[in-house]
N, C-alpha and C positions, 0 to 999 in steps of 0.2 A: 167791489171794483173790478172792472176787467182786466184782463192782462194788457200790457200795455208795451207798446214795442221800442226798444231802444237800442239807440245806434252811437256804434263807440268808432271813433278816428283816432288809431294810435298806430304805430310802429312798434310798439311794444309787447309781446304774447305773454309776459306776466303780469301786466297789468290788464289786458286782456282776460287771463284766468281768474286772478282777485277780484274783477268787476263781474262775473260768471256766479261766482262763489256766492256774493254780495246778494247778489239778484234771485240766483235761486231759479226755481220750477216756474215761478210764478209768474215771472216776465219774458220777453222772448228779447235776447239781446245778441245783436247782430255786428259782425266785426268789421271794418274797414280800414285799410290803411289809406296815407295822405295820397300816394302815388293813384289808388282809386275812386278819391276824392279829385282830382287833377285831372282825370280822365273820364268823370260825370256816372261814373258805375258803382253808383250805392243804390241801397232800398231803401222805400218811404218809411218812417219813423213818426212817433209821438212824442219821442224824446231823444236828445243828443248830447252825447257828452264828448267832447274836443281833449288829447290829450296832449299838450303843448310841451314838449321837451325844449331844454335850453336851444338848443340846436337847433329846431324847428321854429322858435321865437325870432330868431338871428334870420332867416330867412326874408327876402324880400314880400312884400303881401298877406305875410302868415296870417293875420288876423281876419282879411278879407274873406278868408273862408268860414266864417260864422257870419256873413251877409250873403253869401253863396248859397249856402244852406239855409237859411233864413227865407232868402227867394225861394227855391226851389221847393223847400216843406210847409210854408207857410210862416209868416212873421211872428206868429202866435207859438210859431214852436221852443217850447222849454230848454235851451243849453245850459251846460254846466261847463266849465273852462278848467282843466285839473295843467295850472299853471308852474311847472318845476321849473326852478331858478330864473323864472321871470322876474323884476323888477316893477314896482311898484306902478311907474309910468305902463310898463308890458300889462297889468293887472286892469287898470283904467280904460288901455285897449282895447280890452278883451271885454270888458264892458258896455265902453262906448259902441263895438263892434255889433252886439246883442245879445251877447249871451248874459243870462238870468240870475248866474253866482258862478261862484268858480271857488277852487282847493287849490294851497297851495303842493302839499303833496298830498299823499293815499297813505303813510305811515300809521294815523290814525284810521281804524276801518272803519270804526264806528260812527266817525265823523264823515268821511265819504258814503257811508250805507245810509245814513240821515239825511245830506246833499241829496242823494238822490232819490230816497225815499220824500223827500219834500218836491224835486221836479215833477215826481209820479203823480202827486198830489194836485200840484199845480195844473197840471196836463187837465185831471178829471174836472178840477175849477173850470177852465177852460172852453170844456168840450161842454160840459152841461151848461154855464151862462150863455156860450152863441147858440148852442139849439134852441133854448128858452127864448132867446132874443129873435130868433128865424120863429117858432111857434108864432110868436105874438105879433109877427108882421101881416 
């Protein structure tokens, strides 16, 4: 499988580091904060992962930004939602929104490295059924 590029939206530089750690050599993952999401100054991705902090949930529109990125990279693009102290309705959001799964926290690594090792996954699903389906037009 190829490397595969993902893109984190956090405010966070130790969840930042943990998701670095996670990933490894293997994949190439790219840091953004919201305030550079708000300003249209990120890089195209094959995967995205949203880090919603309580604070950031409370915000007006907060979830519109996985229909943001959705347009922008493609509807097909894989999210993951790492949802702290969001609320169950906040969780359905983030759903309804587009994004693919979501973590309540990172506590567990093993569980967030399998999250996202299942989007990586998802992504190559993906990209090989539409080329298949472009060959055969």
């Amino acid at each position: 499988m190829d490397s595969v590029k993902i893109l984190l939206f956090s405010d966070d530089e130790k969840l930042y580091n943990i998701t670095e750690r996670i990933i490894g050599k293997k994949h190439q993952l790219k840091w953004c904060t919201y305030q550079q999401l708000e300003s249209n100054r990120y890089p195209t991705a094959d995967v995205v992962i949203f880090h919603f902090t309580k604070e950031i949930i409370e915000r007006e529109g907060t979830f519109a930004a996985i229909i943001k990125i959705k347009g922008s990279l493609g509807h097909l693009t894989p999210i993951l939602a790492i949802s702290e102290g969001g609320s169950i309705q906040d969780i359905f959001s983030i759903l309804k929104a587009g994004a693919y799964d979501y973590i309540e926290t990172i506590d567990n690594t093993r569980k967030y490295k399998k999250k996202i090792e299942n989007l990586i996954l998802w992504n190559w699903y993906i990209k090989k059924h539409t080329s298949a389906k472009k060959r055969q037009c």
